[in-house]
C-alpha atoms as an extended CHARMM CRD file, in Angstrom:
* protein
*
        69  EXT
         1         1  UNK       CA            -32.6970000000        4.3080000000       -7.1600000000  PROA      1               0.0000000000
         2         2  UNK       CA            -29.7890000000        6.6080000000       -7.0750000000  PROA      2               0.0000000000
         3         3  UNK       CA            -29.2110000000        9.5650000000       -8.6580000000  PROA      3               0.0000000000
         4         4  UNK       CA            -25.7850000000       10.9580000000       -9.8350000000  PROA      4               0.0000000000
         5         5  UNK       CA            -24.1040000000       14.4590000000       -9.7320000000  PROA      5               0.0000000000
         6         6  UNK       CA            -21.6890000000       14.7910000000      -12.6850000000  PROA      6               0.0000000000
         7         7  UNK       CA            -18.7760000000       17.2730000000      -12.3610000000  PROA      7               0.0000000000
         8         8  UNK       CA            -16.9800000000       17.8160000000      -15.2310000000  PROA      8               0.0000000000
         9         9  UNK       CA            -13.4020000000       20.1460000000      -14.9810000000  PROA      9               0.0000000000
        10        10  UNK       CA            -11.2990000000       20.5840000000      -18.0040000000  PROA      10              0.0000000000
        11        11  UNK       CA             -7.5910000000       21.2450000000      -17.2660000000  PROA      11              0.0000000000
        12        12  UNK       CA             -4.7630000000       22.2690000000      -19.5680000000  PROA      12              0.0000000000
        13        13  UNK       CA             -3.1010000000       18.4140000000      -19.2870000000  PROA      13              0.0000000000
        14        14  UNK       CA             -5.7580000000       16.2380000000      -18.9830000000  PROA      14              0.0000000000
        15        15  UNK       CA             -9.7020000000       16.2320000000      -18.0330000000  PROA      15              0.0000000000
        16        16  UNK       CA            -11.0350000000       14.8930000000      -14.5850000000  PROA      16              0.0000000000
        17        17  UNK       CA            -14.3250000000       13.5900000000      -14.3140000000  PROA      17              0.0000000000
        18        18  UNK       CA            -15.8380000000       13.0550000000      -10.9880000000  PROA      18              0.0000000000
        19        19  UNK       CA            -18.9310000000       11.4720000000      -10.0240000000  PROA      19              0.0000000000
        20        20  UNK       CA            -20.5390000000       11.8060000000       -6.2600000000  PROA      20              0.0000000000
        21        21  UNK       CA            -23.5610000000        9.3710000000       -5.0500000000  PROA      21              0.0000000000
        22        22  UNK       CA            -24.0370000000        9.1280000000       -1.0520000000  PROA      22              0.0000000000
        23        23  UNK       CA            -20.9750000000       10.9390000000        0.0080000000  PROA      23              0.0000000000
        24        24  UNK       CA            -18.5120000000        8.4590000000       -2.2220000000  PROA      24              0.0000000000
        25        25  UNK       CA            -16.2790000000       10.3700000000       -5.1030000000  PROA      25              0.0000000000
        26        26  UNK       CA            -15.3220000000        8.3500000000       -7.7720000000  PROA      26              0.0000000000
        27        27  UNK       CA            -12.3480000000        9.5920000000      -10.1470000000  PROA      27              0.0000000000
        28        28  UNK       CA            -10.4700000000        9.1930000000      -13.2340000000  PROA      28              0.0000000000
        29        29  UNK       CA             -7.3120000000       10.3910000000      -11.1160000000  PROA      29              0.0000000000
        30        30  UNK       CA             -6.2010000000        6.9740000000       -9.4550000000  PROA      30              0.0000000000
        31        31  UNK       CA             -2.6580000000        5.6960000000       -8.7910000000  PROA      31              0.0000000000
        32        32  UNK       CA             -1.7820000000        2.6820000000      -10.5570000000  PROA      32              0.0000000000
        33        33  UNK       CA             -0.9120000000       -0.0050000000       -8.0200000000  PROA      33              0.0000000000
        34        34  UNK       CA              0.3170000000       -2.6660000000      -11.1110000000  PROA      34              0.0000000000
        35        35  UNK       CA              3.5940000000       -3.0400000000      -10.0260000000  PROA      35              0.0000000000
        36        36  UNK       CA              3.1900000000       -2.4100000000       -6.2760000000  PROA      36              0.0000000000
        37        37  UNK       CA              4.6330000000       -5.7810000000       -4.7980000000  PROA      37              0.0000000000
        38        38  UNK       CA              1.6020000000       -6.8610000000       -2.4420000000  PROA      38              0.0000000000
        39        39  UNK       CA             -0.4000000000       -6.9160000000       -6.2490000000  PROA      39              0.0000000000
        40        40  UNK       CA              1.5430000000       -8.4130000000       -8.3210000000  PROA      40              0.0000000000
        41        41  UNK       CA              2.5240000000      -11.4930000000       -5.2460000000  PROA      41              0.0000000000
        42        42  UNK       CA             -1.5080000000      -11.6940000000       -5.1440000000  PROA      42              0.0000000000
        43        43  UNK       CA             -1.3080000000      -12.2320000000       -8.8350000000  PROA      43              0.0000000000
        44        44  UNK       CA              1.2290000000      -14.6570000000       -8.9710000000  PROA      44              0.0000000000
        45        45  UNK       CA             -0.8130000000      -16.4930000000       -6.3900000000  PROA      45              0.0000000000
        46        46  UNK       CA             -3.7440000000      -16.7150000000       -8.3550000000  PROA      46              0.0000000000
        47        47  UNK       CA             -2.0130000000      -17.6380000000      -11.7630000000  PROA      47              0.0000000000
        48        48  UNK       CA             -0.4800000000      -20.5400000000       -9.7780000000  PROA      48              0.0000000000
        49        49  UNK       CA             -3.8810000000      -21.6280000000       -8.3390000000  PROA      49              0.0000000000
        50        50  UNK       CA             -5.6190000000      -21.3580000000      -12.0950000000  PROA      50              0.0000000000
        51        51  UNK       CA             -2.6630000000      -23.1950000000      -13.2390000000  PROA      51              0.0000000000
        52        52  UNK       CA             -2.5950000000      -26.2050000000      -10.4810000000  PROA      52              0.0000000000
        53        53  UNK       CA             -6.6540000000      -25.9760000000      -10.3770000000  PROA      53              0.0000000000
        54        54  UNK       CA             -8.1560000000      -25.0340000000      -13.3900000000  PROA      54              0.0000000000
        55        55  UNK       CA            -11.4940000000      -22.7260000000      -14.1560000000  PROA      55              0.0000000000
        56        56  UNK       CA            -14.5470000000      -24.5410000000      -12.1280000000  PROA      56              0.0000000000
        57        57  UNK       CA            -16.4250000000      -26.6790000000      -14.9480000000  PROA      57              0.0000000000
        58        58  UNK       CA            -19.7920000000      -24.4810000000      -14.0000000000  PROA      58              0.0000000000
        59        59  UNK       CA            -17.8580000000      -21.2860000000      -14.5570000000  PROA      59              0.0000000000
        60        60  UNK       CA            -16.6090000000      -22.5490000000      -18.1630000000  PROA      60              0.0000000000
        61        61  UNK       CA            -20.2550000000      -23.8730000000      -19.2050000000  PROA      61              0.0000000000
        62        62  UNK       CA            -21.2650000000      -20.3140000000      -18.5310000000  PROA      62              0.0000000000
        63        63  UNK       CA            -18.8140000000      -18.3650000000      -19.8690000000  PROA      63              0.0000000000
        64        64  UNK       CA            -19.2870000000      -20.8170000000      -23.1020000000  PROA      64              0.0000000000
        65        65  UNK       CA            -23.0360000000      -20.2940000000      -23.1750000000  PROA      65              0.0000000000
        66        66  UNK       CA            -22.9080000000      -16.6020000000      -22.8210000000  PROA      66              0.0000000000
        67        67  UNK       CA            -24.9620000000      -13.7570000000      -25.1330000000  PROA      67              0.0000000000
        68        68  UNK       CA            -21.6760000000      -11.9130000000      -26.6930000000  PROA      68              0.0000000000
        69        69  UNK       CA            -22.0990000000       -8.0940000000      -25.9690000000  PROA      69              0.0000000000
């Protein structure tokens, strides 16, 4: 089990929360790469594939059968 270090820093704009396990940072301040052209070919890709393919029948059943949260 690991445990978390919580940092919390409140700044005039905005409020930045970072959380550090094993020498990794994870942050709320991350550049949004939704229109950044390798992404959005990689989606295109993968609507085409859904489209021409479908969902697998296994992954439907389960998705159908599933506990709402």
């Amino acid at each position: 089990m690991y445990i978390l270090k919580t940092q919390k820093m409140v700044s005039e704009t905005k409020q930045l929360v970072k959380t550090e396990s094993l020498g990794v940072t994870i942050t709320n301040e991350v550049k949004d790469h939704g229109n950044d052209p390798y992404f959005v070919k990689k989606n295109k890709q993968a609507k085409a594939f859904i489209k021409k393919n479908g969902f697998p029948k296994e992954l439907l059943l389960i998705l159908k059968n599933r506990i709402p949260v």
